[in-house]
C-alpha angles and dihedrals in degrees: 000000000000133000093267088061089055092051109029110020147282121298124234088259105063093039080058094056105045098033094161093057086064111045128056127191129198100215111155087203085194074085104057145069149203118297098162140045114262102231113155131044105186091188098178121137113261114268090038090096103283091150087049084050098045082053098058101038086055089053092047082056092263107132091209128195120224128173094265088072089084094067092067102039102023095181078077085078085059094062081038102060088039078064103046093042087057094042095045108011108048102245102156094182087086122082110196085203126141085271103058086042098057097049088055099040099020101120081056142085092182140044130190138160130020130352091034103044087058087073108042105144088048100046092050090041082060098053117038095179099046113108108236116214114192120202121189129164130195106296094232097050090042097053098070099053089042091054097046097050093034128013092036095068087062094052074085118051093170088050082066106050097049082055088054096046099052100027102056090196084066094064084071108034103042096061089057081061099036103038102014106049099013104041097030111014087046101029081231126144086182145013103263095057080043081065101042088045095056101097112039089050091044084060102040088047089067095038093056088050100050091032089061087046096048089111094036099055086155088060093067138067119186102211148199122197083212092062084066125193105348111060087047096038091045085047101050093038092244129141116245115257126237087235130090114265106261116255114182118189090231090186084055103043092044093052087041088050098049095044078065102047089053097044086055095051095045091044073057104037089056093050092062094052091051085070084065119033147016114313084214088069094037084052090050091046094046093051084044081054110044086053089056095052 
């Protein structure tokens, strides 16, 4: 992304390429309902290749939801953090039931990544006939990834709540990452026991997965993005296609995506302070700014 981007604007191309940065709904999926099949639960941890995944279940005709869906219709987070409440909190209120589940993930047929992967048993539970592919990579190389994408953003709470306070859609996405994953997924009221807590829910994570399948060994594939088409395609009774596995450098393409995020909140967050002071020394702190992104 260059400096241009940052002053005047962002290009074609980069709105290409993060769609869902640049386009809000405004979708209350309490409203909706199922209409397609829900085929396919891809219940790997995030940072194990669940874009790569979300790739290569759209091309097999899967519309599939990923986390970064709630960027583009933020209300999502509002079904989201019903779920989690009545997972970790004890809201009983709250039935994750097929019901609630179709009205959430109702316009797919394939879910990967957080949230969803936060609520694997009930999601299967849900839907007796979906496929479930299960992605996990050695614990030590996948950390790191994992920390800088995720755990890192909480290492600031106040970073948050200015977000929250100048970009409306994070009033509803931050708390699925505060509250959802790191207080309930992680069992974390802070980063640093977000930290501490990694591994043993990363474990347990997989063991749940495979311990509810344990009588349904033909619902499960256990996958590498490295096998390629044929395991996936044999799995889910779907011809190859006649295009390159989809490998998306998730590290790159994370970093990429938040360098615009933040561009975009401070492009924001200046405009606000234009109401209020000289655009000569709006103009000095945006160029100081844009160096330090």
């Amino acid at each position: 992304m260059s400096a241009w981007e940052f002053f005047f604007g962002f290009t074609a191309a980069t709105k290409a390429k993060f769609p869902f940065l640049f386009r809000e709904d405004d979708i209350d999926r309490h409203k909706c309902s199922r209409v397609v099949s829900m085929r396919v639960l891809s219940l790997g941890m995030s940072r194990t290749g669940t874009a790569s995944m979300q790739k290569a279940l759209t091309i097999l005709g899967f519309p599939t939801s990923h986390g970064f869906d709630m960027h583009e219709n933020p209300r999502d987070c509002d079904m989201w953090m019903e779920a989690y409440n009545a997972k970790y909190f004890g809201d009983r209120s709250i039935k994750l039931d097929g019901v609630f589940w179709d009205k959430l993930l109702g316009h797919v047929s394939g879910v990967t990544d957080t949230p969803a992967n936060c609520f694997g048993p009930e999601l299967i539970a849900a839907y007796p006939n979906a496929k479930v592919v299960l992605i996990e990579r050695d614990f030590d190389k996948w950390f790191p990834s994992f920390e800088q994408a995720v755990i890192a953003g909480t290492d600031s709470p106040a970073g948050f709540k200015v977000m929250q306070a100048v970009e409306k859609k994070y009033e509803k996405v931050i708390p699925v990452v505060w509250r959802g994953v790191m207080q309930g997924q992680f069992h974390a009221s802070n980063s640093k026991e977000f930290r501490e807590n990694a591994k043993e829910v990363y474990g347990r994570h997989y063991a749940e997965i495979r311990e509810v399948l344990k009588d349904q060994p033909e619902r499960l594939l256990e996958f590498q993005l490295d096998q390629g088409w044929e395991p996936l395609c044999a799995f889910l009774g779907k011809p190859v296609p006649d295009v390159p596995f989809p490998k998306v450098n998730e590290g790159a393409e994370h970093d990429e995506m938040l360098k615009v995020v933040y561009t975009k909140f401070l492009r924001d967050a200046l405009g606000l302070l234009l109401r209020w002071t000289s655009p000569i020394v709006v103009a000095s702190l945006a160029w100081r700014l844009w160096k330090a992104l």
